[in-house]
N, C-alpha and C positions, 0 to 999 in steps of 0.2 A: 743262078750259077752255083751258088751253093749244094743244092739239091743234085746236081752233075758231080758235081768232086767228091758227095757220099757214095753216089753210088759206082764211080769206078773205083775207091778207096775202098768200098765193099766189096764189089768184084773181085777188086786184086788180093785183096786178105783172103776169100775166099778159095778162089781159087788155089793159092798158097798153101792154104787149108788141108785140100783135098789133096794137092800132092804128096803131103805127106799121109793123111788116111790111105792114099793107094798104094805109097810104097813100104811103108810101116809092117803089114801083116804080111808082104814080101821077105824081109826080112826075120819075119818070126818062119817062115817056111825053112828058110835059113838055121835058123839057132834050133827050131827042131830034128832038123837033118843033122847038127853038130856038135849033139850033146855029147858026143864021147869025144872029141877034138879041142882041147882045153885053147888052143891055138886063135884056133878061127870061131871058136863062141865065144871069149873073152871079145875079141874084135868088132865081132856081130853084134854083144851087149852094149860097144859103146859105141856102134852106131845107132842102135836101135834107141839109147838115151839119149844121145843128141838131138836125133829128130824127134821124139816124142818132145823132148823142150821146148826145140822151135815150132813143132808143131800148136803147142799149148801157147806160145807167146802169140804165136800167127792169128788161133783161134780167136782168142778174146776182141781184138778191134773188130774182126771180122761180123763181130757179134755186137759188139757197139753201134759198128754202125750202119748194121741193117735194122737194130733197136730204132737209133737217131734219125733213120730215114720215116721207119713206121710212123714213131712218136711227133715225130714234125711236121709231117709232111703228108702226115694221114696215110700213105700207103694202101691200099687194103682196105681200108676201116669201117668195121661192120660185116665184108665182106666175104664168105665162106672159104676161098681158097687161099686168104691168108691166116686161116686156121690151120688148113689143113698143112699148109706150107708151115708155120711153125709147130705143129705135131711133128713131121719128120725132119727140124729141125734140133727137136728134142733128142729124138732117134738118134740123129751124127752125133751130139754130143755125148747120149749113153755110148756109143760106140767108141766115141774118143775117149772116153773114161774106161770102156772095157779093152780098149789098149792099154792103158795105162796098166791093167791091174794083172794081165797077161806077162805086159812085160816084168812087172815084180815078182811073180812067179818065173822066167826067168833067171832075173836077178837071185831070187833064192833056189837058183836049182830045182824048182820043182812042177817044172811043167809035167804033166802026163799025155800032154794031147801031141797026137803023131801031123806030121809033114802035109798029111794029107788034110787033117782037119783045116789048118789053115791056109790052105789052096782054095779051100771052098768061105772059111771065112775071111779072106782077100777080097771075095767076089761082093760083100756087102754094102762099101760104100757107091757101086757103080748105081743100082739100082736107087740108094736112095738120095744122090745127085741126080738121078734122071727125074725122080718126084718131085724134087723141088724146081728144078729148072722147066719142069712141064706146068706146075702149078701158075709157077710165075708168068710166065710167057702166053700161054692159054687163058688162065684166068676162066676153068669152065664152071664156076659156081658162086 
């Protein structure tokens, strides 16, 4: 029973997760569109810090306990596609962290990167939730 309650508790974290990686660089689309509008980028900035918080609060159980499932419960163990699945799990996390440091540029005025950039870097975490949910579910190695 146990082993059921981690893994929807990880699900749910998860998933929580990635709501905010997808909506996160939506709003950097945003604050780069409105750097001259002191208005609606002040606004943008404290949305964009709020969820990068909850994001960061979400992350971590999320991460405990697909840890807790591994380490317990063998998971994977030994097994090639839970390497591969925590490699791009390392990925979201550099990604959650090169949110973070986007948005502090932001925060200090000095983004350089235009509207468009981040249309295309919005589009990163899709593919690498599609890896891991393929890794897991297939298991082809």
């Amino acid at each position: 029973m146990l082993y059921l309650w981690l893994k929807v508790l990880h699900l749910i974290f998860v998933i929580s997760w990635f709501a905010g990686l997808f909506y996160l660089p939506r709003i950097f689309v945003n604050l780069a569109q409105n750097q001259h509008n002191p208005v609606v980028y002040d606004y943008l900035l404290g949305m964009s810090k709020r969820l990068l918080r909850f994001m960061t609060i979400i992350a971590v159980p999320a991460i405990i306990f697909g840890l807790w499932l591994m380490i317990q419960f063998k998971i994977g163990s030994g097994m090639g596609w839970l390497h591969a699945k925590l490699l791009f799990v390392a990925f979201i996390v550099l990604f959650h962290y090169s949110c973070f440091r986007i948005h502090r540029q932001f925060e200090q005025k000095q983004n350089t990167k235009s509207h468009i950039f981040f249309r295309w870097y919005n589009e990163i975490p899709l593919p690498l939730l599609l890896a891991v949910v393929a890794l897991v579910m297939i298991k082809p190695f």
